[in-house]
N, C-alpha and C positions, 0 to 999 in steps of 0.2 A: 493671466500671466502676461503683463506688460513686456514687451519685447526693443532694445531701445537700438534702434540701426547705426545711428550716429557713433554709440560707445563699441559697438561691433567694427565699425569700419575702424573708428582710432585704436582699439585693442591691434587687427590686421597690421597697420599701421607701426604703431608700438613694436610687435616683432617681429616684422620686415626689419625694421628700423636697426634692430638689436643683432644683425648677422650681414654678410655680404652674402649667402647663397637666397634662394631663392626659397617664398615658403608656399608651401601645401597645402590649405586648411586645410582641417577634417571636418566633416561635417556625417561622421556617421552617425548613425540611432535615433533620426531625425532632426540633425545638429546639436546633437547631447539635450535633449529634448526643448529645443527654440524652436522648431520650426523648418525642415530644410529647408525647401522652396525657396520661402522667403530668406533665408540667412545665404544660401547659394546665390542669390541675385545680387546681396548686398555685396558679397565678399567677391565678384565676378566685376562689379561697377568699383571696385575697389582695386582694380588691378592682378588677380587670383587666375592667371590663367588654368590650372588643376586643381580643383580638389580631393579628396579622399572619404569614399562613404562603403564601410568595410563589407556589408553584403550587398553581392552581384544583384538579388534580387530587388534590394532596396533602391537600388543606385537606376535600373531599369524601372521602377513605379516612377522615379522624380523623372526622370526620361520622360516619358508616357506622358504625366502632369505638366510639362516644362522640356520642349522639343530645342528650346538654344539655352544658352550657359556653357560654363566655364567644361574642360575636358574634366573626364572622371576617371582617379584610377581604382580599382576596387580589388579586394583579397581574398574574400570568404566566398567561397563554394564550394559543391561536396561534388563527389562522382553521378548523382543522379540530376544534374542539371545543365546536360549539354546542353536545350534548347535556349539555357539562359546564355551561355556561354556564349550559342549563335550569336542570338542576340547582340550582345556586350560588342562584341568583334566585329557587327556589320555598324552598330553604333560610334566608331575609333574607341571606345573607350581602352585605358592601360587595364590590364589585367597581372595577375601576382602567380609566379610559378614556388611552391613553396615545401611542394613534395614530388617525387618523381613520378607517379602517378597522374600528377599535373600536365604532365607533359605529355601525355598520351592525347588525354584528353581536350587541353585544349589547339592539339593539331587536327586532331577530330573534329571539332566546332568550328575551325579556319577552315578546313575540307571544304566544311558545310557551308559557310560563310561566302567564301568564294575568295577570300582576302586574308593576307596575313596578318595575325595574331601581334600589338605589340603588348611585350611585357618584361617586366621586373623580377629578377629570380633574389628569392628571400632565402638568404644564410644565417643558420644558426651560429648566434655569439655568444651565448649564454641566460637568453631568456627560458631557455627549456619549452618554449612551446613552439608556434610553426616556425619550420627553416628548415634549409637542407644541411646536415649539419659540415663541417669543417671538412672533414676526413673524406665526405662522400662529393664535396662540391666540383673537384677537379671530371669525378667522371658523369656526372648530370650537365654540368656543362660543356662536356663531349658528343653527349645525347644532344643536350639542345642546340648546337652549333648544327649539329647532322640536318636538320629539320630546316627545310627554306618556307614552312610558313609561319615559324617564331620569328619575330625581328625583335632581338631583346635590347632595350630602350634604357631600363635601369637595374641597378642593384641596391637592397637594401636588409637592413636587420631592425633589430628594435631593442632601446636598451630599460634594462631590469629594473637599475635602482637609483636611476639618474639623480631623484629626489633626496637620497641620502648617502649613497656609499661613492666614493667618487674611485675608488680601489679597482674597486666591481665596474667600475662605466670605464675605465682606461683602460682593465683586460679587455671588456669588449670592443672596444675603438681599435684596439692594435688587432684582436683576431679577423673586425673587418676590415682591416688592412691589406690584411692576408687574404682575405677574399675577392678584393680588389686588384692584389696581384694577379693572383689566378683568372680572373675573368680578362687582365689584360692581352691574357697568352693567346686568348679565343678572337681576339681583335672587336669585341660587342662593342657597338657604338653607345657609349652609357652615359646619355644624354639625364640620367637622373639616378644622382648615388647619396641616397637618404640612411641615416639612422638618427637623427636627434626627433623629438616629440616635445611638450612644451617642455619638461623641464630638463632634457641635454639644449633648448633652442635658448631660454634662462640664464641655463648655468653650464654649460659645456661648451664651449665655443671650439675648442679641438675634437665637438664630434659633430662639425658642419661643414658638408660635403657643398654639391651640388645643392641640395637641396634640405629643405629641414620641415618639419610634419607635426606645428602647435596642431592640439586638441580645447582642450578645458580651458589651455591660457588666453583663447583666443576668445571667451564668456566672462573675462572676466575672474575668473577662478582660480587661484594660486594651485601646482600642483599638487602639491605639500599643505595646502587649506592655512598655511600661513594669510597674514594682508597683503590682498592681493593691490592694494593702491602703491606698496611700495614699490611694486613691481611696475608701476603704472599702467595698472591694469583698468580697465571701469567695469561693475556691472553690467551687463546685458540684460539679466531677466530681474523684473519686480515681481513677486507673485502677492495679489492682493484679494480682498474677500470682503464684503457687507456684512453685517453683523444680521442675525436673524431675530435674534433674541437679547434682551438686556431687562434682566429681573434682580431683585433684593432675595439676599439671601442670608440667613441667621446663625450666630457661629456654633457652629458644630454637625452644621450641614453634613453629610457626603456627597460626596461628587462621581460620578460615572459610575462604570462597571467596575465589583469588587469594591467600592468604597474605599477606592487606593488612597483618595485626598477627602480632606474634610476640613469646611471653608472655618478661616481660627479666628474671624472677629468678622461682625457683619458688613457684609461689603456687596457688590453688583457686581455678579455673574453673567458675561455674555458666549453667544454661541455661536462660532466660526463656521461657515458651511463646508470644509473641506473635513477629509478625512482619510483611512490607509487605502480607501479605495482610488483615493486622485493622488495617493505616492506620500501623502502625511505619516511620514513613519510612527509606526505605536511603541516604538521604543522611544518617544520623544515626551511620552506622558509623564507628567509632572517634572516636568528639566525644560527650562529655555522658555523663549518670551516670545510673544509680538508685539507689534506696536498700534496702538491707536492714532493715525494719521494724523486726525484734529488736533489732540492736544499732545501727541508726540509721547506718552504715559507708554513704558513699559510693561505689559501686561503679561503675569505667569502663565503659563499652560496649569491647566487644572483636571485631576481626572487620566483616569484612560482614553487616550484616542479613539473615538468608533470609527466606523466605515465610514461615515458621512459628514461626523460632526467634530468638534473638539470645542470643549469651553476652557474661558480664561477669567482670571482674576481683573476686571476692571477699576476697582478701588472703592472706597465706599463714596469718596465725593466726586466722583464722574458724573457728567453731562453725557454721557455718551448715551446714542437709543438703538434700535436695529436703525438700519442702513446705513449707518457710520461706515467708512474704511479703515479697515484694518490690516498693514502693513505684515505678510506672513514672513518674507524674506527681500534683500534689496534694499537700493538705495531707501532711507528711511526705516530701515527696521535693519533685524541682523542681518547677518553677511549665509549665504549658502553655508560659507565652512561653518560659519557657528553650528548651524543646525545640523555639520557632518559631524562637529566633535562631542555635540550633546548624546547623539545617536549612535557614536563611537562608528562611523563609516566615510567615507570620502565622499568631497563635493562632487565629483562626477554622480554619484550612484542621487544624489540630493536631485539634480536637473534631468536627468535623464528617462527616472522614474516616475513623474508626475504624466498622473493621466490625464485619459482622451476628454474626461470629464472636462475636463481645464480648459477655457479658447485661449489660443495663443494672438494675444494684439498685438499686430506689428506697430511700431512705432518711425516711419522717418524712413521704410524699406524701400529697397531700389526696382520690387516686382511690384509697388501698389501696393 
């Protein structure tokens, strides 16, 4: 998995560019599976003073791996994790209050800590998932105002259906309005009041506060798995493979497990060494292409996906032999979203899910 730093920093670029607040990467799940480390250093040399990597524990390993970088503010942790919480808190990292339970807990970790706690209290606006919601937010943040080792820094929500319903993202913009009021009364210094993600930073421009929190748009990736060049967007990941195998095969062959395909006129059959074990989804069998690098030849997917392998249609008058490169997604072969909409899933779930098998090359990174 070619990793291209260059198209990382002009994507960063790109939406800075597209908003007056300030932006956030995210770089959770391993930077949507690029590589944190290295995608944090580029995006840090890029001007990123915060990014966002949504579990406390994950955000503490890149710690650990990588002692300077950009601050961190992180969301996900459960009640059985105060010593991460210490942690998090003696490290400045922001932390996200987003149930009241939260609040118990992370005064407990500042206790511990020795130092006060800064954090973001998340309001429900209609995503249905974490937030405090509407009705309950005026007396949680009576709770947290009570508390002198929270020093609350920001407010934030996250919207549903930025990508399609624009209905639905304006209810939610106006009820954090209203959350906004309310937090005024408390006098919180809210030095960071975020609800857009790449696609309210896109296409909402009225739901950019303070700040604004691309994800996937920031790889490259339309949110909506539209083209993402119109966005101007670049690619970040190529994910590419050497061919193992390149034999003739006679028509009426089958092909893989179950005999799903069966080759219809003689042609040369080659064998990709990826498979659903490094995230090659097996709902991808017989739908969608790669590409043969050399001669640029679209070649079908053939067969069931294994764990390890996948073969493809190379044509009958191919040159090609093993160790050829062949183009699985990226610049020169399909787009991520292709292979989201062959597999009917979204390009997030496409990059994130490719496994440990896989080395991730950085290309042009700002850690080496």
């Amino acid at each position: 998995a070619l990793i291209d730093h260059q198209a990382l920093a002009a994507n960063y670029r790109t939406l800075q560019a597209a908003t007056t607040a300030e932006v956030i990467p995210i770089v959770k799940a391993d930077a949507y599976g690029h590589g944190l480390d290295a995608v944090a250093a580029t995006l840090e040399a890029a001007g990123a003073p915060l990014v966002g990597i949504a579990q406390v524990d994950e955000a503490l390993a890149h710690l650990r791996r990588r002692a300077h970088g950009p601050h961190i503010f992180s969301w996900l942790y459960g009640p059985d994790q105060h010593d991460d919480l210490v942690a998090a808190i003696r490290a400045n990292m922001h932390l996200a209050v987003a149930a009241p339970w939260q609040i118990d807990a992370v005064v407990a970790a500042a206790r511990a800590a020795g130092r006060s706690a800064q954090i973001h209290l998340k309001v429900e606006t209609g995503m249905g998932r974490a937030g405090i919601p509407l009705a309950e937010f005026p007396a949680v943040a009576t709770r947290v105002a009570d508390q002198s080792e929270l020093h609350v820094i920001g407010l934030y929500s996250h919207l549903a259906c930025a990508d399609s319903d624009r209905e639905v993202t304006t209810a939610q913009r106006m009820r954090f309005d209203e959350a906004i009021a309310i937090a005024k009364h408390f006098d919180f210094a809210l030095s960071y009041i975020h609800l857009a993600a790449s696609a309210g930073t896109l296409w909402h421009s009225e739901t950019h506060y303070t700040h604004v929190r691309p994800g996937i748009a920031l790889y490259g990736i339309a949110p909506d798995d539209t083209d993402a060049h119109r966005l101007n967007l670049q690619p970040v990941m190529r994910l590419e493979a050497t061919l193992t195998s390149v034999k003739s095969l006679g028509a009426g062959t089958p092909i893989s497990y179950g005999h799903s395909a069966v080759v219809k006129t003689d042609t040369q059959v080659g064998i990709v060494p990826l498979g659903y074990a490094d995230g090659i989804d097996r709902a991808a069998s017989n739908r969608g292409y790669v590409t043969h690098q050399a001669s640029g030849r679209q070649c079908p997917i053939l067969g069931r996906i294994c764990m390890d392998q996948f073969m493809i249609d190379l044509g009958a008058q191919t040159t090609a032999r093993a160790g050829d490169r062949i183009v699985v997604w990226g610049d020169g072969g399909p787009s991520v979203s292709q292979w989201a909409t062959w597999v009917g899933t979204i390009g997030y779930e496409i990059t994130t899910r490719l496994g440990v098998r896989v080395p991730r090359v950085h290309q042009g990174s700002s850690d080496g």
